[in-house]
C-alpha positions in Angstrom: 0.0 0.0 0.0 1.5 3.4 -1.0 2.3 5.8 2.2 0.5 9.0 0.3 -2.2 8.3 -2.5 -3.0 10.8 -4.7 -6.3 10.8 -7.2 -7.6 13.1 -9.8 -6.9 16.1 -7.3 -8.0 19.3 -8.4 -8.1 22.4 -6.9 -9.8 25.9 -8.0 -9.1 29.5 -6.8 -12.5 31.1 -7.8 -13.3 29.9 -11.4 -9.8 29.2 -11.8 -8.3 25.8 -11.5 -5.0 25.4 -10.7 -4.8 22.0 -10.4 -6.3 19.5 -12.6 -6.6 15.8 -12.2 -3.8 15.1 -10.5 -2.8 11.5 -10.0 0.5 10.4 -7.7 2.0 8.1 -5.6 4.7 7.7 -3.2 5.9 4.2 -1.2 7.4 4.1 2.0 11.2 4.9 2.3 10.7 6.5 -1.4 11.6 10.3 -2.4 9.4 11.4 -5.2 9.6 15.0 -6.9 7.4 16.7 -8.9 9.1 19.3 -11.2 7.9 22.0 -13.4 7.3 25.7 -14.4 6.7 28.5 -11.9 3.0 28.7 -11.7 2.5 25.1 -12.8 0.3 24.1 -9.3 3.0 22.9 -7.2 2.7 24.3 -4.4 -1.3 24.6 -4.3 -0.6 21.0 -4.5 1.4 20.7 -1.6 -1.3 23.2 0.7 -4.0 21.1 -0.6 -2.4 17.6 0.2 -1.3 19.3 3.9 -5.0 20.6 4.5 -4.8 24.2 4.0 -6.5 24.4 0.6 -10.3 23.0 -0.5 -10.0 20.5 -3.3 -11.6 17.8 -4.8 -10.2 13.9 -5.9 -9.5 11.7 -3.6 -6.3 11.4 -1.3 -5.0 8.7 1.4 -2.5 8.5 3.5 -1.5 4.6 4.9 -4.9 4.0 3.8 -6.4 6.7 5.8 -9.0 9.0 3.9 -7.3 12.2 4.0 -10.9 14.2 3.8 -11.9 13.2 7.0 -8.3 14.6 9.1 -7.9 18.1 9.5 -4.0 19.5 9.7 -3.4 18.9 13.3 -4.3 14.9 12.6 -2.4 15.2 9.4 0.6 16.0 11.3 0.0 13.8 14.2 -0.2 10.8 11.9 3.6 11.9 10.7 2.4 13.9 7.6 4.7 17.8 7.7 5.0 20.1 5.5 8.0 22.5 5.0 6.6 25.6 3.3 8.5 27.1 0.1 9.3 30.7 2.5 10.1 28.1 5.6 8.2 30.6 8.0 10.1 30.5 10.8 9.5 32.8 13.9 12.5 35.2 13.8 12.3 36.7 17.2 12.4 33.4 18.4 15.5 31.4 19.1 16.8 28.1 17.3 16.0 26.4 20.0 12.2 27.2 20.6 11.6 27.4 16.7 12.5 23.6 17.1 10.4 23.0 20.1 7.6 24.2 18.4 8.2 21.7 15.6 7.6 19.1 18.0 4.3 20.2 19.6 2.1 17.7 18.8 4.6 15.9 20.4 4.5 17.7 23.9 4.0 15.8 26.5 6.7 13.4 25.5 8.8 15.1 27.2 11.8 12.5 27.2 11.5 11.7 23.3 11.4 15.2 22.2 14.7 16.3 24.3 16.0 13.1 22.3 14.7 14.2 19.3 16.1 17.6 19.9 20.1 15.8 20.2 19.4 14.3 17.4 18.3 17.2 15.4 21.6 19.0 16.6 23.8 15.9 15.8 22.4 15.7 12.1 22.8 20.3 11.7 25.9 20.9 13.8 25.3 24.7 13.0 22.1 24.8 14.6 23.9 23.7 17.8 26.0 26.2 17.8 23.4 28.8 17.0 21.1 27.6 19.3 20.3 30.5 21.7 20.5 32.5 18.1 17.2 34.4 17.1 16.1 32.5 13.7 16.3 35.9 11.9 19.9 36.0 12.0 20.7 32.9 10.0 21.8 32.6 7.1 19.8 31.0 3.9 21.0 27.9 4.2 20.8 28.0 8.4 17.3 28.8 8.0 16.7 26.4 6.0 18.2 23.7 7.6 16.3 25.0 11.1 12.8 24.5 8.8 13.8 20.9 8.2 15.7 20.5 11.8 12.0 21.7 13.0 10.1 19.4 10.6 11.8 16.8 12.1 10.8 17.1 15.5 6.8 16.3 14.5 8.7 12.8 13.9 7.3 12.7 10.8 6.5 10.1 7.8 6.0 12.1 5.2 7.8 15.6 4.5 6.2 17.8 1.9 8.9 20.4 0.4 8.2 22.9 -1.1 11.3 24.7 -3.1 14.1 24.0 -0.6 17.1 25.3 -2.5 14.9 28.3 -3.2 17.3 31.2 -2.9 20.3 29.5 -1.8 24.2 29.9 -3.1 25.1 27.1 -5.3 27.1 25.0 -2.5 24.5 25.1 0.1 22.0 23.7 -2.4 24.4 20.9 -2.8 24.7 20.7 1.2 20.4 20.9 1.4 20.2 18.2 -1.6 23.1 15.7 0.3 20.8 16.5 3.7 17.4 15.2 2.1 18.7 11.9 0.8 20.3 11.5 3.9 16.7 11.4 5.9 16.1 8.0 4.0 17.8 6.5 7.1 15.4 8.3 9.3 12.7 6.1 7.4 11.3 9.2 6.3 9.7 9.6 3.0 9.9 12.6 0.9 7.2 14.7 -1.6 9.9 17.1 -2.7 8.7 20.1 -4.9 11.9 22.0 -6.6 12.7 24.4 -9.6 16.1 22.9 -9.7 15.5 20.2 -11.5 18.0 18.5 -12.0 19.2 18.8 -8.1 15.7 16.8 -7.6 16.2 14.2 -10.0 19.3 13.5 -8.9 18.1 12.9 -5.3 14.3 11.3 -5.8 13.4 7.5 -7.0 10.8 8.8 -9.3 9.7 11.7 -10.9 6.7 13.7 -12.2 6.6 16.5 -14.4 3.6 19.5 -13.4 2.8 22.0 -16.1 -0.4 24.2 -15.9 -2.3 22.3 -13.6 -1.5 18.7 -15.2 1.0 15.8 -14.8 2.6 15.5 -18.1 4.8 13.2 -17.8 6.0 10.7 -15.2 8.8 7.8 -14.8 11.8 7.2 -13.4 14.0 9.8 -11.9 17.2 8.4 -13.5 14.7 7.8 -17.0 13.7 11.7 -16.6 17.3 12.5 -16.3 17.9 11.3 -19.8 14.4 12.0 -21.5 15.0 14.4 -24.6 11.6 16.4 -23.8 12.5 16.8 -19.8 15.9 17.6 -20.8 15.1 20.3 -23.4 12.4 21.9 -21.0 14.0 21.7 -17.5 17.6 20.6 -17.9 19.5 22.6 -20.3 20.0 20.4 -22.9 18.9 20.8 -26.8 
C-alpha cells in the first residue's frame, strides 16, 4: 500500500483551476519530486495535500481518507510540510523554533529532548546557533532549522516545497546531500523543486507539473535522460 495516495486532485481558486486531475503516488522509504514551471500548481498541491487548501479527488495516506483529518491529525499521523518561505518565527531562538516543531509531540517530554540531540547531531550549525534568534541565520541556516524543526513532528511524510529556493550554489548541494540522507530516518519525501535536476538527482521517481496537469512521469534516473524533460528543465537541446 503506497504511504501517500493521490487521485484526480483538483483544486480551483475562484473559477480558476489550478490543479487538474492530478494522480500520484509515493511508497514508503521512497523520495518522489514533482518538477515544473513556476505557476505550474505545485505548491497549491502541496497546501491542498497538507490541508490548507479545498480541493476535490481523492487522497490517502496509509490507507487513511485524508478528507476526513484536519491538519493537526495530518501531522500527528507523521504527515509535515516545510513551506516554500520556511516561515520560521525570527524573534524566536533556534532552539524554541524547534520545540515548536515538536508540539504535537508535547508531552513526551523524554523523546522530544532526544529528538532535539538528534536534530543538533544531524545540523551541527544549529547547535551552535542555538540561543540565536532564527532571523539571523543565514539562507541555508534557515533552511536547515525548517527541516531540523520538521523533524521534531517525527514525521512520515515531509512535503517540500522549493528548498534550495534562494540558496548559493554550494548550500544547495549541502540541502540536496541532507534530504537523501533522511532515508535512514525512514522518512519519506514529496519534494517540490525548480532545480530540476538537483531533484532528479536525489528522488526515485519523478513527475513533471505544467499548468495544472501531470505531463509526464517515470523514473528519476529515466527523466534525467528524457530528450523532452531535458530540453524543458535541464539545459539540454
Amino acid at each position: 500500500m503506497a504511504l501517500l495516495s493521490i487521485e484526480g486532485l483538483s483544486v480551483a481558486y475562484g473559477k480558476v483551476e489550478a490543479v487538474r486531475g492530478v494522480s500520484l503516488a509515493i511508497e514508503p522509504g521512497q523520495i518522489v519530486t514533482v518538477i515544473g514551471p513556476n505557476g505550474a500548481g505545485k505548491t497549491t498541491m502541496l497546501n491542498a495535500a497538507i490541508g490548507l487548501l479545498p480541493w476535490r479527488g481523492r487522497m490517502s495516506f496509509e490507507g487513511a481518507d485524508l478528507a476526513r483529518l484536519d491538519v493537526e491529525e495530518r501531522i500527528e499521523r507523521g504527515f509535515c510540510l516545510v513551506p516554500e518561505k520556511r516561515e520560521l518565527f525570527g524573534d524566536l531562538s533556534v532552539a524554541d523554533n524547534l520545540l515548536l516543531g515538536g508540539y504535537a509531540r508535547r508531552r513526551d517530554t523524554a523523546g522530544l529532548k532526544q529528538s532535539l540531540a538528534d536534530v543538533y547531531d544531524r545540523f551541527p550549525r544549529l547547535d551552535e546557533r542555538r540561543g540565536q534568534k532564527a532571523s539571523t541565520l543565514s539562507g541555508g541556516e534557515r533552511q536547515m532549522l525548517a527541516l531540523g524543526r520538521a523533524l521534531m513532528a517525527k514525521p512520515r511524510l515531509l512535503l517540500l516545497d522549493e528548498p534550495s529556493l534562494g540558496l548559493a550554489p554550494l548550500i544547495v548541494r549541502e540541502v540536496f546531500r541532507i534530504i537523501a540522507s533522511l532515508r535512514e530516518l525512514g522518512v519519506s519525501i514529496l519534494l517540490v523543486e525548480q532545480n530540476a535536476r538537483a531533484a532528479l538527482e536525489t528522488a526515485d521517481f519523478g513527475y513533471v507539473l505544467e499548468t495544472g496537469e501531470i505531463v509526464h512521469s517515470g523514473p528519476a534516473a529515466d527523466l534525467m535522460h528524457d530528450p523532452k524533460v531535458t530540453a524543458s528543465y535541464l539545459g539540454g537541446h
